[in-house]
N, C-alpha and C positions, 0 to 999 in steps of 0.2 A: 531270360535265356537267349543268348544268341545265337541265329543258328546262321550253317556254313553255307555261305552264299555259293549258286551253282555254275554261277559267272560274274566276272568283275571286270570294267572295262577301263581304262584309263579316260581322265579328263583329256578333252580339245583345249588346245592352251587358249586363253582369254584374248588375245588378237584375233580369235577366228570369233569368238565370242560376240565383239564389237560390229565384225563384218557381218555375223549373221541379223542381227538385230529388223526391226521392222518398224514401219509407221515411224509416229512422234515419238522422240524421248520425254518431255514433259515431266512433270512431278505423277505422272499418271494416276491422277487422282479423277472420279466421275466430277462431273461438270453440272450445273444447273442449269447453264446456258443452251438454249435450245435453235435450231431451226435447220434449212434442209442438207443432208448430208447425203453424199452422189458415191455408191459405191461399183467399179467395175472390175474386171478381173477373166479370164478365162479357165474353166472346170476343161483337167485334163485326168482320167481314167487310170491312161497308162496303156489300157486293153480296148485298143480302137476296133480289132476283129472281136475279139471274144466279151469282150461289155463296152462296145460301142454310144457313145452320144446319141440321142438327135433332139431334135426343137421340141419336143413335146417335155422332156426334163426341164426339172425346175429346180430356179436357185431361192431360196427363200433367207431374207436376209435381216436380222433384228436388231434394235439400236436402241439405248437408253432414251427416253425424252426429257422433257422439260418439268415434268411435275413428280418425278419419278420414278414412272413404271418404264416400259417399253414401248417400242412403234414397231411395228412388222410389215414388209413387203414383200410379194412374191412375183419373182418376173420370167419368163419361159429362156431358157439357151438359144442362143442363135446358132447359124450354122456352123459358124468358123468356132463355136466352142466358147463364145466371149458373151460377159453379161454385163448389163447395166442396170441399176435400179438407183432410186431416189425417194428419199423416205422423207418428210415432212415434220416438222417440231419433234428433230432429232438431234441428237451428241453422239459422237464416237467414247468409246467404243464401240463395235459391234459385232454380232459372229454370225456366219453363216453357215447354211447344209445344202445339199444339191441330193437330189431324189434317187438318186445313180442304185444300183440295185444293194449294193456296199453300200448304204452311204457314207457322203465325204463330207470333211468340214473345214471351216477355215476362218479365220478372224483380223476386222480391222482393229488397230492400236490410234493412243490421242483421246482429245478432249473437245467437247463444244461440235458446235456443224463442220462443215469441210467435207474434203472428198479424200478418199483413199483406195488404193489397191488390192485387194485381197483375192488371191490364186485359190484356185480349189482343188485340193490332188491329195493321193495317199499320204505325200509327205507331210503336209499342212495338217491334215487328218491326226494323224501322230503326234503333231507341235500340239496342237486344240488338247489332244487330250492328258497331256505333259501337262501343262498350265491349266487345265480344268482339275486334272488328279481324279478325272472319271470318263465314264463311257461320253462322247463327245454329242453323242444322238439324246443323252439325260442334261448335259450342260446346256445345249442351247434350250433346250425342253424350260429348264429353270433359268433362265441368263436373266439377269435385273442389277437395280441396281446394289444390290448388295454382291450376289457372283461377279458381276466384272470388277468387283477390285481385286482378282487376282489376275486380271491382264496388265501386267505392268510389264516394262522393256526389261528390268530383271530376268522375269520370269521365263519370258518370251526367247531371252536368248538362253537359258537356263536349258528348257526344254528345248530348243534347238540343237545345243548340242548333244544334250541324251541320246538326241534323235540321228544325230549323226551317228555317233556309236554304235546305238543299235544295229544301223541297218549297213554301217560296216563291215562286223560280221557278216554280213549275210554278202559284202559282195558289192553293195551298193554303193556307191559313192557320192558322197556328195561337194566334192572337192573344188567343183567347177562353179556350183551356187554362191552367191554371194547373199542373196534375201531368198529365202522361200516361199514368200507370199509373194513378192512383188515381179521376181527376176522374170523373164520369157520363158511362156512356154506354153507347147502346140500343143492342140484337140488331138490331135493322130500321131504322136507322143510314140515310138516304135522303142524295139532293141537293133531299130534300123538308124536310130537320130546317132549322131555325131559324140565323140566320146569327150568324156566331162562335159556333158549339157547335160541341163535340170528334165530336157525329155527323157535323155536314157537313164537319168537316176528316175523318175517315174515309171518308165517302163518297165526296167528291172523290179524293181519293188515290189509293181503289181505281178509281174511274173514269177516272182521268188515266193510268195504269197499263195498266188494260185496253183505254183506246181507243189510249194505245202502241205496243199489239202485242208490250209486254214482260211479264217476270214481276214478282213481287215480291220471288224471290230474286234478279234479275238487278240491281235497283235494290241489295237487302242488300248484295252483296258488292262494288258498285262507293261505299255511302257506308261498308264497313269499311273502307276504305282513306283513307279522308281525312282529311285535317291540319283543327286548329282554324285554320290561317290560312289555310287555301287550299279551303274548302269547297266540292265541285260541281266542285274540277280533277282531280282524277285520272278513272281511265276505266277500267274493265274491259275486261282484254283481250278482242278477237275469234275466237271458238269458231268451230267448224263447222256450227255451229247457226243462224251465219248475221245472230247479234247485232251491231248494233255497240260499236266500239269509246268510249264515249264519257261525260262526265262524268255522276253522277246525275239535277244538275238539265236536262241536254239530253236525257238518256233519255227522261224524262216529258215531252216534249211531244211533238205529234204526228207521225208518221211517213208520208213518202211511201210511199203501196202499192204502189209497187215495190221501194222499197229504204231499209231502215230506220236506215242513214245520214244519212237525208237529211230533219232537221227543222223544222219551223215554228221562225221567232223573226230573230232580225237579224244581219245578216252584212256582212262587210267584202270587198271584193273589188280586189284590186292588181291594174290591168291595165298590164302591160310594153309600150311600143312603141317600136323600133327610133328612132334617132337618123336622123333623113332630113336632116339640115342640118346636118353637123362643122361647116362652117367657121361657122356663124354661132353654131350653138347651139341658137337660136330655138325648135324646133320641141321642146313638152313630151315627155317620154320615159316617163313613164310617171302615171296617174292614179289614184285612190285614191275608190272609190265604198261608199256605204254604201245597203243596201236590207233587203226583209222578206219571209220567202216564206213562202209559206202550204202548206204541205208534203200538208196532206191532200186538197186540191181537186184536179178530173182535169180539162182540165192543171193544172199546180202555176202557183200565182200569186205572179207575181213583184212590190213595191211598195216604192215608194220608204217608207224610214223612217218610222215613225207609221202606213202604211196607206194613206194618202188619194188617190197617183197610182197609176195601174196600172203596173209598169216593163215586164210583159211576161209571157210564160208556158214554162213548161219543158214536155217531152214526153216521156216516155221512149222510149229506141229498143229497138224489139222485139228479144228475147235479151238482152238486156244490162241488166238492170233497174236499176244503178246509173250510167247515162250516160244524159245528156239534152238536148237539144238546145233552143235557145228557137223557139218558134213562126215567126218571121220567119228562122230558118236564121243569123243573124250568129252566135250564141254556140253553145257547146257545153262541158259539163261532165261530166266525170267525176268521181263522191263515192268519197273513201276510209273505212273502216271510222273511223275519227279521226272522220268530219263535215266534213272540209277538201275544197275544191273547188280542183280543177286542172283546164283546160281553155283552150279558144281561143276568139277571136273576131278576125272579120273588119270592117273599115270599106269594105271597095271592092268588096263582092259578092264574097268568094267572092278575089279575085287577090292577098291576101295574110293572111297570119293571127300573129298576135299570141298570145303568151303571155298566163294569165290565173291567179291565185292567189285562193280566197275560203277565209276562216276566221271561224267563227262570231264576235261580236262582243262584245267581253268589258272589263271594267275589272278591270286590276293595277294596282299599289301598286308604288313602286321597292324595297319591299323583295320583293318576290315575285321580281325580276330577277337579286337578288343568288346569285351564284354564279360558276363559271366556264363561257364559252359559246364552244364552235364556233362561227366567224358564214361564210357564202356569201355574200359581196354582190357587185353588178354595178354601176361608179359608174364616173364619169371619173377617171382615173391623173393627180395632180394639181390636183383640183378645177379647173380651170382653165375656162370655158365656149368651146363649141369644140372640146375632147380628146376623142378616141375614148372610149368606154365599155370597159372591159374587165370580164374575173371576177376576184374576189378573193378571198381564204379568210386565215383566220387564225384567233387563240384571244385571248382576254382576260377578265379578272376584271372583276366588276360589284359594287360594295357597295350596301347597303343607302340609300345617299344618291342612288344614279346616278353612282358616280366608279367613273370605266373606269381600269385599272392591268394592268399585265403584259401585255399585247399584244405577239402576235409573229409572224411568220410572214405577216403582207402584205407585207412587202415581197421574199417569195419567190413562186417561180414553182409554178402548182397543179400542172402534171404537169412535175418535171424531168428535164432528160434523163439525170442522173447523179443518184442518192440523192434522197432528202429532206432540203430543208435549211429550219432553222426559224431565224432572223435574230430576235433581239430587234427590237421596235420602237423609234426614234429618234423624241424632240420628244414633245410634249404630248399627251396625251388625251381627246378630247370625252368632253361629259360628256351626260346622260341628266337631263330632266324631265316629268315627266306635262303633260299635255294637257287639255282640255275634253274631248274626244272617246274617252277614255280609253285611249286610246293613248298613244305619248310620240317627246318632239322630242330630236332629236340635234342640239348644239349643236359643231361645231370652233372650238380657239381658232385666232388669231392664228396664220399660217405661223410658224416649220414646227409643223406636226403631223400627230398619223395622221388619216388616211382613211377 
């Protein structure tokens, strides 16, 4: 089953690809060749007031040997935020962690002894755990020589630019970087440093992060999990801890202080209402609104698209830090751990209530759909205008073009009273194309077809 990604981000064209790269290109294969290998670099926080450096931190740094296994070295920060270590019947590659209260990680690229650069900062942090595909504090935990064959220049720039994406959304830039390991950059790293420098993309970062209300491992381990085609869709699961469930780049924006589900940025809302005129038809049955909520203001502000109309305000209800009601009483929503909004609203005061669906607002690709999908839907039984609305359920295959194929199971009943029976489906396919809006239109052909 494939399920509907909650964000999709566009690829960096592959000349940014090249520029980002690091270390040796090489066949990046482990080396047997051993001896000493000089690693330095400067650990930058981001948060020189509020998670400050100083010489008592430590950079610890690991590198394959000669017979094997690994060499490990530990060496304290200096003042200006710069380290050096030198490690003995050693090969690159090698990765490193700094004790910073977040810890940070970062890695050199190459084969055999030598010397290389490697930065320490949340960016780097992010890259480690792209090319690890795990929490970055368990990768170097296990780093040998079997895990460093996934540091390869591939990889490296792979997760590079996931990494750009990401933290895109969220504001960041990283447009002025050319290497993220190696490029400059200061201990005291502000949202004071100079615009497009790798300071103020650190800066930012760590403070888009920390006005979150998240970590920086909680970001790590939701971008090791992401495909190069679907950047910012996956989600780390929801812990006890109370995190939500949700893609990297929604993590990083800001979060209602009640419930960290529930973020600033733009949103889609299906509101379902009942069919009050069978015979005619006439009356719309359900509407399709787009708005912007501003997550961290008390109450939460609700605006049309772009900012510029007030739509309205949310309130949270005491106890329940993740339901919220709008200020005027018509609407009411509950945030799931996902970011998705389920809830009601009313048109008559209060004498009737309507269903109501909001999901963050997103642009896919028909190739993002391609797979096979469970669908629920609630349509007229014969498109015919007039017909009662019913439920429907079924399954069908989606390609990469938007052609619907193998559908089955509409034209059975959802709870039968004897078995489950699953009917092929009969007649032609609607097919599926994107939209201006970034969503996409369901076209039926010509009767007969499915529904």
């Amino acid at each position: 089953m494939n399920k509907l990604q909650v964000s999709a981000l566009a690829a960096i064209a592959t000349s940014i690809l090249v520029a980002c790269g690091g270390g040796k290109s090489s066949s990046d294969s482990t080396s047997n060749t051993s001896g000493p290998v000089k690693l330095t670099g400067v650990v930058s926080t981001g948060s020189p007031t509020v998670n400050p450096l100083t010489t008592t931190n430590k950079v610890t740094a690991k590198c394959l040997n000669g017979s094997g296994g690994t060499t490990q070295s530990v060496v304290n920060v200096l003042a200006d935020g710069s380290y050096e270590v030198t490690l003995a019947d050693s090969s690159l590659p090698c990765v490193l962690q700094v004790d910073t209260p977040q810890k940070m990680a970062s890695l050199a690229q190459g084969t055999g002894p030598g010397t290389a650069v490697a930065n320490i900062t949340p960016v780097t942090t992010l890259v480690v755990a792209k090319v690890a595909g795990k929490d970055p504090v368990q990768f170097f935990a296990e780093f040998g020589s079997g895990t460093a064959a996934v540091i390869t220049s591939e990889n490296v720039n792979a997760a590079i630019t996931i990494v750009r994406d990401v933290v895109a959304k969220a504001g960041v830039s990283l447009t002025g970087v050319v290497n993220v390991f190696t490029d400059t950059v200061d201990k005291n790293a502000s949202l004071a440093s100079a615009a497009d420098s790798y300071d103020l993309a650190v800066a930012k970062l760590a403070d888009t992060i920390r006005s979150a209300g998240i970590t920086l491992e909680t970001v790590s381990l939701d971008v090791s999990t992401l495909s190069s085609s679907s950047s910012g869709s996956n989600a780390v699961a929801a812990t006890s801890s109370g995190v939500a469930s949700l893609p990297a780049d929604r993590l990083l924006k800001p979060a209602a202080p009640t419930c960290p589900a529930l973020r600033s940025g733009d949103y889609v809302s299906i509101d379902l209402a009942p069919d009050t005129t069978v015979a005619t038809g006439a009356a719309p049955v359900d509407s399709i609104a787009y708005f912007t909520v501003d997550a961290a203001t008390t109450p939460i502000q609700v605006f049309d698209v772009g900012g510029s109309i007030t739509a309205g305000t949310l309130d949270p209800v005491s106890g329940d830090p993740c339901r919220f009601i709008s200020t005027n009483g018509n609407r009411e929503f509950v945030i799931a751990q996902s970011g998705v909004l389920v809830g009601r609203f009313t048109q008559d005061g209060g004498l009737t209530y309507r269903a109501a669906i909001g999901i963050p607002r997103q642009t896919l690709t028909l190739a993002d759909l391609a797979g096979t999908w469970n669908v629920l839907s609630y349509h007229r039984n014969g498109g015919t205008s007039g017909t009662p609305f019913s439920p429907n359920s079924g399954t069908a295959d989606v390609d990469a073009l938007g052609t619907v194929s193998n559908s089955q199971c509409f034209d059975d009943p959802i709870f039968p009273a004897t078995g489950i029976v699953c009917t092929p489906g009969t007649g032609a396919n609607p097919t599926i194309t994107p939209n201006a809006d970034g969503g996409f239109d369901v076209a039926d052909p010509p009767p007969p077809c499915r529904q």
